[in-house]
N, C-alpha and C positions, 0 to 999 in steps of 0.2 A: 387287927381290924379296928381297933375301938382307937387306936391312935392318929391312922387314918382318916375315921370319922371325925375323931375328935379336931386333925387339923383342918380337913374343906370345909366342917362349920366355920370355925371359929374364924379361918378366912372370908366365910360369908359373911357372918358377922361385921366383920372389922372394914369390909368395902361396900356396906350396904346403909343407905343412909335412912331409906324408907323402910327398910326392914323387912321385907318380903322374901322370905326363904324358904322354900321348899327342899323338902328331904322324901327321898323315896327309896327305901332298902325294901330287900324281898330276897325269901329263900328257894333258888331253882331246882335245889334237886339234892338232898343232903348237905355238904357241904361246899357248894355252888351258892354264891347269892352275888345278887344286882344291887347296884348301890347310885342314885344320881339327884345330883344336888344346884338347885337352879336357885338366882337372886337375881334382885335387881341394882345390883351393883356394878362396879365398873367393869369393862369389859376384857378380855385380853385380847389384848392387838395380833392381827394375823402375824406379825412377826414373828411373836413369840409363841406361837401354837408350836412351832416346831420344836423346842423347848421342854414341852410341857411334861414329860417321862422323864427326861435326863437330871444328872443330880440340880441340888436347890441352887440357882440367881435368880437375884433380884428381875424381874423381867424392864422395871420403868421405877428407877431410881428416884424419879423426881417425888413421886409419892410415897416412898418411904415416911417419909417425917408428919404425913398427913395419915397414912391407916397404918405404922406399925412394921416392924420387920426389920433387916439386917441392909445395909449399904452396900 
């Protein structure tokens, strides 16, 4: 879990120029918890929602070299 966490910040982070990140976790029901995390950074393209579970690509290459990440 903490790795997790640790990567949708750190993606907020690094696509968020105004810095505005919201974090909301909560525990449902033992070990059940809700976890979601909103910025004001760039957005993902409907393309690539479909994507968005499957193993890691790049979704929009062209930005790599602007926020970070693998080609």
């Amino acid at each position: 879990m903490a790795q997790i966490i640790f990567n949708i910040v750190g993606n907020a982070v690094k696509c968020t120029k105004k810095c505005l990140i919201c974090i909301n976790i909560k525990q449902i029901y033992r070990r059940l918890t809700s976890m979601s995390v909103s910025d004001t950074g760039i957005r993902i393209g409907k393309n690539a929602l479909n994507q968005l579970f499957l193993p890691f690509v790049q979704a929009d290459s062209s930005i790599t070299r602007q926020y970070g990440g693998l080609d």
